[in-house]
VOPA-515868 format. One record per atom (N, C-alpha, C): x, y, z; chain; atom name. Coordinates in nm, 4 decimals, padded with zeros to 6 digits. Atoms other than C-alpha are relative to their C-alpha. Layout:
% VOPA-515868
NODE      east     north        up  chaine  atome
NODE         X         Y         Z       A     CA
...
This chain:
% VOPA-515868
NODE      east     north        up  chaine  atome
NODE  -00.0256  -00.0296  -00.1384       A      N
NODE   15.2043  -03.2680  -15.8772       A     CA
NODE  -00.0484  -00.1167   00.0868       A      C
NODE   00.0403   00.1267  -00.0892       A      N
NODE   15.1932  -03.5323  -15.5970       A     CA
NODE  -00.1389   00.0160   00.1147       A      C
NODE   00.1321  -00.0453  -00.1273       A      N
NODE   14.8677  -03.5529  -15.3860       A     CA
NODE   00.0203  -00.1285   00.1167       A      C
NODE   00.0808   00.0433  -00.1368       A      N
NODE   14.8096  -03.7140  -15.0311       A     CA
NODE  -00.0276  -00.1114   00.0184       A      C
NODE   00.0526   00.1250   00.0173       A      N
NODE   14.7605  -04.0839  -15.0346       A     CA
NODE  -00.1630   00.0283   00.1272       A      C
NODE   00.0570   00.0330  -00.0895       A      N
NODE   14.5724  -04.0387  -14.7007       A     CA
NODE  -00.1647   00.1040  -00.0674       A      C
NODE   00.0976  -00.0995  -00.0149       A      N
NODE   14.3163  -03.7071  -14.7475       A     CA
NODE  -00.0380   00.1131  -00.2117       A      C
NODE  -00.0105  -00.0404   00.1348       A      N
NODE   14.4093  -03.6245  -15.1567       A     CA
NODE   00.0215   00.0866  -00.0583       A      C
NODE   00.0137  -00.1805  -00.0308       A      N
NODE   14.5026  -03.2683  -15.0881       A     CA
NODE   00.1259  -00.0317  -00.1644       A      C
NODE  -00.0844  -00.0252   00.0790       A      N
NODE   14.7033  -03.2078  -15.3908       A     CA
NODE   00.1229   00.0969   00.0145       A      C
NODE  -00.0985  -00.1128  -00.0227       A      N
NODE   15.0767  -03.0190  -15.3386       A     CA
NODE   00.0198   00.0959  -00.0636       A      C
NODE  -00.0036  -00.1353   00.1054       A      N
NODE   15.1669  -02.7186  -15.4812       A     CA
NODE   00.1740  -00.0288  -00.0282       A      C
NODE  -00.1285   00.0119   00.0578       A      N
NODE   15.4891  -02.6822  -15.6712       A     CA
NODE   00.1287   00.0127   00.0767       A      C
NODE  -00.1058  -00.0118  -00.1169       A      N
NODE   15.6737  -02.5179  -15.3678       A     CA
NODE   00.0171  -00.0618   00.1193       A      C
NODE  -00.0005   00.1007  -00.0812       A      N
NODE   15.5775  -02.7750  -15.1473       A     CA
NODE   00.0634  -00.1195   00.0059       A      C
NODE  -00.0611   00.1258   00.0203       A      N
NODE   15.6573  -03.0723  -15.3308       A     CA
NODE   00.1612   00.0381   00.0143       A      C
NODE  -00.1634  -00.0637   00.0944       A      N
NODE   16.0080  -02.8998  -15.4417       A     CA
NODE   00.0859  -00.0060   00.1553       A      C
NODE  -00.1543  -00.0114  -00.1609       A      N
NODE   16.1307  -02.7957  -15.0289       A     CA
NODE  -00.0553  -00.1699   00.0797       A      C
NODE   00.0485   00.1375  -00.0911       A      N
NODE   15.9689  -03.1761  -14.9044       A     CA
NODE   00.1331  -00.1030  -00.0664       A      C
NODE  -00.0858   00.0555   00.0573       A      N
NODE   16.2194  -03.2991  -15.1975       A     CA
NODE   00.1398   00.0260   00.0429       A      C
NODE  -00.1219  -00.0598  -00.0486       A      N
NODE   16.5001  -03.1163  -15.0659       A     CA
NODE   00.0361   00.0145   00.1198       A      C
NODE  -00.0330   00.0061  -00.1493       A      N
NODE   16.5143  -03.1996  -14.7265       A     CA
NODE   00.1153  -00.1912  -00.0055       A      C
NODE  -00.0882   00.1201  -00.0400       A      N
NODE   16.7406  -03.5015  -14.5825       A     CA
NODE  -00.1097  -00.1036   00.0388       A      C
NODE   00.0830   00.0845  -00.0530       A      N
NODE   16.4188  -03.6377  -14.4118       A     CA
NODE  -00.0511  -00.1168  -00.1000       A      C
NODE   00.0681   00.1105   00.0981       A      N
NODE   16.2607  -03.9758  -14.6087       A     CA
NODE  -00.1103   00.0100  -00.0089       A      C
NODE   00.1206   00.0227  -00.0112       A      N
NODE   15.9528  -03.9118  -14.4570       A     CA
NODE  -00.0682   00.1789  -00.0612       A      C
NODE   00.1094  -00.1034   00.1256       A      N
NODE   15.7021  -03.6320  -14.6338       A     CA
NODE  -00.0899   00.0185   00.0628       A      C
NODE   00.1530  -00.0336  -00.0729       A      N
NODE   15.4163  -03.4861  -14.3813       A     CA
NODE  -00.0758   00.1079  -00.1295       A      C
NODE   00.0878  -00.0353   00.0768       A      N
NODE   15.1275  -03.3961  -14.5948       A     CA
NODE   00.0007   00.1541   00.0765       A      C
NODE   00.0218  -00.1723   00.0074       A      N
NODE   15.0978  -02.9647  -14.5940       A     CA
NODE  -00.1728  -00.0201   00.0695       A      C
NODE   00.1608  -00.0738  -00.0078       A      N
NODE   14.6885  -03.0197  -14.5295       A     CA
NODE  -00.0105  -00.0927   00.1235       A      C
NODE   00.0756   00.1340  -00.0714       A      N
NODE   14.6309  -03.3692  -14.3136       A     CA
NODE   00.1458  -00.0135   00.1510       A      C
NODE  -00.1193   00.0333  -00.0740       A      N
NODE   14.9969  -03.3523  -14.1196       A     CA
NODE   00.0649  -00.2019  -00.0489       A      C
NODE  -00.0233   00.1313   00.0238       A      N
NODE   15.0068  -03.7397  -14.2270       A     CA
NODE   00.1407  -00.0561  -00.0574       A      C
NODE  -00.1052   00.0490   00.1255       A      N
NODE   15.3556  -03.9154  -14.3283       A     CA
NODE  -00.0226  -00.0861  -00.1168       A      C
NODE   00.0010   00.0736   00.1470       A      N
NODE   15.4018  -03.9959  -14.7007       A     CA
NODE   00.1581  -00.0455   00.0082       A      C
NODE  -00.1064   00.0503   00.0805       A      N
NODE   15.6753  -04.1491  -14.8768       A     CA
NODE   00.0094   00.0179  -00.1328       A      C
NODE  -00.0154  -00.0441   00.1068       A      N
NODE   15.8208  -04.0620  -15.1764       A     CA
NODE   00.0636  -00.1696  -00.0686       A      C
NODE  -00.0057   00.1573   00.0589       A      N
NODE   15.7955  -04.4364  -15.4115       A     CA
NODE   00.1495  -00.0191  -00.0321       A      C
NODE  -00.1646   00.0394   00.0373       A      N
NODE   16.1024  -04.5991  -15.5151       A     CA
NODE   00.0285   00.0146  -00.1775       A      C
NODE   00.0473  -00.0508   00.0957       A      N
NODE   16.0126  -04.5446  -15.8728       A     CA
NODE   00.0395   00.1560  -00.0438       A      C
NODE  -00.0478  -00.1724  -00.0170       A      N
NODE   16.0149  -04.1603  -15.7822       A     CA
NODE   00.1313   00.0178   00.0276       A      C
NODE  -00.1161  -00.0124   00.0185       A      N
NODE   16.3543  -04.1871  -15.6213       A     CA
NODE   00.0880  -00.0166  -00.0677       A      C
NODE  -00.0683   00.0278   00.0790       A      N
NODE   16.5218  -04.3517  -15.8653       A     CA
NODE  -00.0151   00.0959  -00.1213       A      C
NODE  -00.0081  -00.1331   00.0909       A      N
NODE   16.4025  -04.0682  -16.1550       A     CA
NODE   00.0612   00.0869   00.0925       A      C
NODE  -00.0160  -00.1608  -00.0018       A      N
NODE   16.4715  -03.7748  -15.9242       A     CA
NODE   00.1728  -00.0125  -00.0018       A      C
NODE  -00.1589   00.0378  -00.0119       A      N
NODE   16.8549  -03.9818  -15.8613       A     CA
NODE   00.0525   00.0418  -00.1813       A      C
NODE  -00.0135   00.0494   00.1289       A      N
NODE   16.8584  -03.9872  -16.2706       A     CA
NODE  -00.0109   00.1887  -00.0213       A      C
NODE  -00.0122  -00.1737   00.0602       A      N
NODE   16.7725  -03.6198  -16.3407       A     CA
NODE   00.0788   00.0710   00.0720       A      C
NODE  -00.1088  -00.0847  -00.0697       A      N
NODE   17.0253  -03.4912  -16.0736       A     CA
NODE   00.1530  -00.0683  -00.1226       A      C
NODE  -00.1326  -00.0023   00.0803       A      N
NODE   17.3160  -03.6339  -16.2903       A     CA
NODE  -00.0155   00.0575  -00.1271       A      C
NODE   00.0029  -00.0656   00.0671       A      N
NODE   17.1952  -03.4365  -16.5696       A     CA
NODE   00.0983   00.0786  -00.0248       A      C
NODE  -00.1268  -00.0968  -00.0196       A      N
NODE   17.3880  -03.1514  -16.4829       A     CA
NODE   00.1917  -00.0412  -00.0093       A      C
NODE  -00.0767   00.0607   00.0201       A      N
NODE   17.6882  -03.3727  -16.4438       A     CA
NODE   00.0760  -00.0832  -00.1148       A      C
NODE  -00.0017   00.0432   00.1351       A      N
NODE   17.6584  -03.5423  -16.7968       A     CA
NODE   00.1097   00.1006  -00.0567       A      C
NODE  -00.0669  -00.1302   00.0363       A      N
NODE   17.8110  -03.1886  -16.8724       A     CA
NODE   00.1693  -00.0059  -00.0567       A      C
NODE  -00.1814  -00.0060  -00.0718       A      N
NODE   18.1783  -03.2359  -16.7400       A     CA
NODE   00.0676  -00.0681  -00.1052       A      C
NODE  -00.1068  -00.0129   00.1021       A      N
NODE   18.3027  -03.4692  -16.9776       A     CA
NODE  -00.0149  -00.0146  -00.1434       A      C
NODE   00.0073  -00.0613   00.1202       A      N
NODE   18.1064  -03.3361  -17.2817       A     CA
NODE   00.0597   00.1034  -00.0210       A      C
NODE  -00.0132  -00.0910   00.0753       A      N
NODE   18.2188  -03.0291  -17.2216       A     CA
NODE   00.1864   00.0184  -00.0379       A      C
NODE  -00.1340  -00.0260   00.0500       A      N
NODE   18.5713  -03.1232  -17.2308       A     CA
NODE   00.0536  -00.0974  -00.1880       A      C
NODE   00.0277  -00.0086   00.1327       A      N
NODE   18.4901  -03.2859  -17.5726       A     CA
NODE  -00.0093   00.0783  -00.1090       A      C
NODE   00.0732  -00.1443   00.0645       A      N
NODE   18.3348  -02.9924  -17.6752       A     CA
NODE   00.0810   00.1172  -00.0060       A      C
NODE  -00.0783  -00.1033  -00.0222       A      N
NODE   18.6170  -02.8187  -17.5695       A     CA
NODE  -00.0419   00.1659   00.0386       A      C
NODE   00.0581  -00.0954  -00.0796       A      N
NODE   18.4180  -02.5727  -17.3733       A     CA
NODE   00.0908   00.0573   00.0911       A      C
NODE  -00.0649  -00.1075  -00.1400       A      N
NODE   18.5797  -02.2787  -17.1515       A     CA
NODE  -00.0828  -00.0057   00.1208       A      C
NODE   00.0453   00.0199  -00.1323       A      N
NODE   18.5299  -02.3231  -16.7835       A     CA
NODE  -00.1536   00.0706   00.0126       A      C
NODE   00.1129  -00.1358  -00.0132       A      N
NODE   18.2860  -01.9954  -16.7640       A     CA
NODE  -00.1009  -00.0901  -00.0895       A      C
NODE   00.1007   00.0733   00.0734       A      N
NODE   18.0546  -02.1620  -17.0249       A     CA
NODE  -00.0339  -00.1398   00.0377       A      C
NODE   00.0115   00.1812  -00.0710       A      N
NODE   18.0670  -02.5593  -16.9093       A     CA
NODE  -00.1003   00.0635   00.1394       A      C
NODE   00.0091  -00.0476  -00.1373       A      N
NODE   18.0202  -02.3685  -16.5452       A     CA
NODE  -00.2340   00.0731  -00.0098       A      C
NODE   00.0779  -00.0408  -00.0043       A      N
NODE   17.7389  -02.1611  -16.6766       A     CA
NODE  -00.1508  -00.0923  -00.0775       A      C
NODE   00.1236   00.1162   00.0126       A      N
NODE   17.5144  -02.4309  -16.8484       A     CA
NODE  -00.0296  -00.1352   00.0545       A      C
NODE   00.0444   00.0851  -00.1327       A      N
NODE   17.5779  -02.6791  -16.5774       A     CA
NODE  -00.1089   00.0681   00.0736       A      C
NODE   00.1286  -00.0948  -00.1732       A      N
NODE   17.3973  -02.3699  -16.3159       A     CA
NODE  -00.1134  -00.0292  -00.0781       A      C
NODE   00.1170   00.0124   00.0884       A      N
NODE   17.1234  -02.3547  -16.6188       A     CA
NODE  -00.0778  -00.1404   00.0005       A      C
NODE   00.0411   00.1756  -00.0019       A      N
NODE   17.0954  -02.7472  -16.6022       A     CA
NODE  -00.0323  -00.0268   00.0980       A      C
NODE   00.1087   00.0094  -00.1245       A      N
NODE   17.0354  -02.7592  -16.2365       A     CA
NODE  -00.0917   00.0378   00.0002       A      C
NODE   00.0809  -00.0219   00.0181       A      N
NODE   16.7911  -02.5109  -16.2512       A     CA
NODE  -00.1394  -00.0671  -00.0449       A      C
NODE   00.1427   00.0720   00.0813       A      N
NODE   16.5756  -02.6920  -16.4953       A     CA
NODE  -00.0071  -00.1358   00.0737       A      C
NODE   00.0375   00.1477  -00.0809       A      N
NODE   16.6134  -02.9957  -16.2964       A     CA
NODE  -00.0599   00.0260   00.1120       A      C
NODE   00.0744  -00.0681  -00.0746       A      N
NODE   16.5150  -02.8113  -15.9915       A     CA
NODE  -00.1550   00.0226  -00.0111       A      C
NODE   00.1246  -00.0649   00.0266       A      N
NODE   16.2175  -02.6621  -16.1698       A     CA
NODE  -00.1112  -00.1574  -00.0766       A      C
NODE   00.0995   00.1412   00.0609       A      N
NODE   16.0915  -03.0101  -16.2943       A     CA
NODE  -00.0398  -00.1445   00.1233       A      C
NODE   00.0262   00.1070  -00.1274       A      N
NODE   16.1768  -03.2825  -16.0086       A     CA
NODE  -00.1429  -00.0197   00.0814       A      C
NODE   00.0866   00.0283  -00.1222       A      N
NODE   15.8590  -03.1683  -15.8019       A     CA
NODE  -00.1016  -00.0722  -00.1366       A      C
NODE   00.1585   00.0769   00.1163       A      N
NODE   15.6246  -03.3290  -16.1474       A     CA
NODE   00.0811  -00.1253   00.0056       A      C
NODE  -00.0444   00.1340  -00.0165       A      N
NODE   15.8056  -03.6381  -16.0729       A     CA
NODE  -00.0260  -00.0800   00.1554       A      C
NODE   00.0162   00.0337  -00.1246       A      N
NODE   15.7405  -03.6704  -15.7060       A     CA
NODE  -00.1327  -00.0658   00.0161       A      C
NODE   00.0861   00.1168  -00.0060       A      N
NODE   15.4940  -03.9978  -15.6538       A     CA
NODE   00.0075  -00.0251   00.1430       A      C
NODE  -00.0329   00.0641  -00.1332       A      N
NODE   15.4026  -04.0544  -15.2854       A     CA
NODE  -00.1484  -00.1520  -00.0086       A      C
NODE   00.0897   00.1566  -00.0561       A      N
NODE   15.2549  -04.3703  -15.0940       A     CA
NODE   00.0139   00.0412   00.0886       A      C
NODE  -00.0652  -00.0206  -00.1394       A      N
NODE   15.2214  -04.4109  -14.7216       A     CA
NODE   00.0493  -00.1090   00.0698       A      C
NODE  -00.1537   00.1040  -00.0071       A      N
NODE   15.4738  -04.7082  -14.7035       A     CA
NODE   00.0949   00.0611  -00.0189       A      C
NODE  -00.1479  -00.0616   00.0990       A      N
NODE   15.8223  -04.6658  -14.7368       A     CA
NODE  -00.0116  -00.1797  -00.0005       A      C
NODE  -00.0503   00.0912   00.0657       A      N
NODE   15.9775  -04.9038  -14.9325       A     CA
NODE   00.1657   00.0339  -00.0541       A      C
NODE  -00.1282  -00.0156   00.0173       A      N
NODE   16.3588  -04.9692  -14.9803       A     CA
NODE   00.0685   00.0392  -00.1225       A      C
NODE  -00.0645  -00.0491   00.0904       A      N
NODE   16.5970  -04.8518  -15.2239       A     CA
NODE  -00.0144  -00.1130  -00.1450       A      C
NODE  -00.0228   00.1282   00.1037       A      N
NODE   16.6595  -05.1607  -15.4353       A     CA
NODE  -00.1097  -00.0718   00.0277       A      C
């Protein structure tokens, strides 16, 4: 779980998870109000485990998978990406650019 550059408060799972899922770049600490940043390091994994789910599409037409099934272990594959992303979340209180 990501903690606080500024005060070290450590996040909780549902914190990190809706701070990840916003549009905003910037990350106010839950305890200190302080903006973080989520590293470039971090973005680039959480970019990498969202195409997970996507990997899917043209295994499962390999696989020759029925829609309903492809459909239903894609939802299963978000999920788990969902439920993992926030143990990947690394802040600083710089931002730093993409590339």
């Amino acid at each position: 779980m990501p903690k606080c550059t500024y005060c070290q408060h450590k996040w909780s799972w549902r914190e990190a998870l809706t701070k990840q899922l916003t549009i905003h770049r910037t990350m106010n600490c839950p305890h200190c109000q302080k903006k973080q940043y989520q590293t470039r390091s971090s973005r680039q994994k959480a970019g990498l485990l969202n195409m997970i789910p996507l990997v899917l599409l043209p295994v499962s037409t390999i696989l020759d998978l029925s829609i309903p099934v492809a459909l239903s272990i894609m939802l299963l594959l978000f999920i788990a990406v969902l439920m993992v992303m926030p143990f990947f979340l690394v802040l600083k209180d710089e931002d730093d650019p993409l590339w």
